[in-house]
C-alpha positions in Angstrom: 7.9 -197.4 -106.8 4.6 -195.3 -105.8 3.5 -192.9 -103.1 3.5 -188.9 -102.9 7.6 -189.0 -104.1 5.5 -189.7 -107.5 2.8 -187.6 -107.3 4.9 -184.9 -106.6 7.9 -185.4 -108.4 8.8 -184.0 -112.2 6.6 -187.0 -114.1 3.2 -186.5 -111.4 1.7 -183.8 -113.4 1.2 -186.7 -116.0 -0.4 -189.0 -113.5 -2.5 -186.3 -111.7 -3.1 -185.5 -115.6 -4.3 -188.7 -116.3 -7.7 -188.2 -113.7 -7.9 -185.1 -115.0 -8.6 -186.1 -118.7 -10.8 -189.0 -117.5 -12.9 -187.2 -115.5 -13.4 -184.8 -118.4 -14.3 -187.7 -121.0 -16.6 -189.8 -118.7 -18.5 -186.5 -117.3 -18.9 -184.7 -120.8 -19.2 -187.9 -123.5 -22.3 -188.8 -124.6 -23.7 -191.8 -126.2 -24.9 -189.7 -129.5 -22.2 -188.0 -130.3 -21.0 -188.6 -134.1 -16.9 -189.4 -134.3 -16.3 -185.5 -134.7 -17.2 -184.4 -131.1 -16.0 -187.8 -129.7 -12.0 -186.9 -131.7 -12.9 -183.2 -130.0 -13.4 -184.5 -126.9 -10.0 -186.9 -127.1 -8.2 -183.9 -128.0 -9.3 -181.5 -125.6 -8.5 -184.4 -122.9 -5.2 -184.8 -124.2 -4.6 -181.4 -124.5 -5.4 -180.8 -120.3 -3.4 -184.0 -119.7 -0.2 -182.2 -121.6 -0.9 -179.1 -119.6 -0.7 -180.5 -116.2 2.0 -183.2 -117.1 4.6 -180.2 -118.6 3.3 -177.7 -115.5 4.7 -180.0 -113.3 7.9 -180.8 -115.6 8.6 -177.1 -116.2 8.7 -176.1 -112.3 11.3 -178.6 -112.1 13.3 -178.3 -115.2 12.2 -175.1 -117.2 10.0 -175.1 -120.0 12.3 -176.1 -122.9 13.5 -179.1 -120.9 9.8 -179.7 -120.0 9.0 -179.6 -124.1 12.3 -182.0 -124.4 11.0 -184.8 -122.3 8.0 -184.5 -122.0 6.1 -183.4 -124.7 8.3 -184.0 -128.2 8.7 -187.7 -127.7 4.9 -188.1 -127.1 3.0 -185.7 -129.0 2.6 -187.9 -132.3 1.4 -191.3 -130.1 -1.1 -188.9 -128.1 -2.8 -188.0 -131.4 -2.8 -191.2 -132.7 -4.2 -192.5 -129.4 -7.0 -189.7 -129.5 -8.1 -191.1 -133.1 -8.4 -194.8 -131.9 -10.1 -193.8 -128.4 -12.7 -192.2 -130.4 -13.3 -194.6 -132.7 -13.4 -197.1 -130.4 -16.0 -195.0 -128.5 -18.2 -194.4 -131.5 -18.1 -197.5 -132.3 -19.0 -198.7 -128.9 -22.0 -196.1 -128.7 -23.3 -197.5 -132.1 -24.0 -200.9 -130.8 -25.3 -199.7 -127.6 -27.3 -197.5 -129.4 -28.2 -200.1 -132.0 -28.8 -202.6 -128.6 -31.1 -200.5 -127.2 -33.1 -199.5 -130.4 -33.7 -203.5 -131.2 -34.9 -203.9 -127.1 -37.6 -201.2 -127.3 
């Protein structure tokens, strides 16, 4: 299913979470940056996608409930996922940058 119902509803803090945390990376990454500041960056996005996902969840069924479903089953996956995204992005940057060096 899709429309506002979702947007709206207990699980649509994740979603609007979701453009939230990719707005943040593709407006504040930058090719340079070393693995540290690219796993910074996952984290902090991760972080503001959590936020928004359990605001929403938490007006509709109180923070612990919001912790219980929303946060406890998923907390261990999000940091692993912040790892590989930014090793994928250094990664990435490093033959860009590598691609550019050999061009000029």
């Amino acid at each position: 299913t899709s429309g506002w119902s979702k947007l709206s509803g207990p699980s649509g803090g994740f979603l609007w979470g979701f453009l939230i945390s990719g707005l943040i990376i593709s407006l504040l990454q930058r090719p340079q940056f070393g693995f540290s500041r690219l796993l910074g960056l996952m984290l902090f996005a991760t972080i503001v996608l959590f936020i928004c996902g359990l605001g929403q969840l938490t007006t509709t069924f109180g923070f612990e409930k919001a912790i219980e479903y929303g946060f406890t089953p998923f907390w261990k996956m999000a940091l692993l996922k912040a790892f590989f995204a930014a090793g994928v992005v250094f990664f990435a940057n490093s033959i860009l940058n590598r691609y550019k060096k050999d061009r000029s």
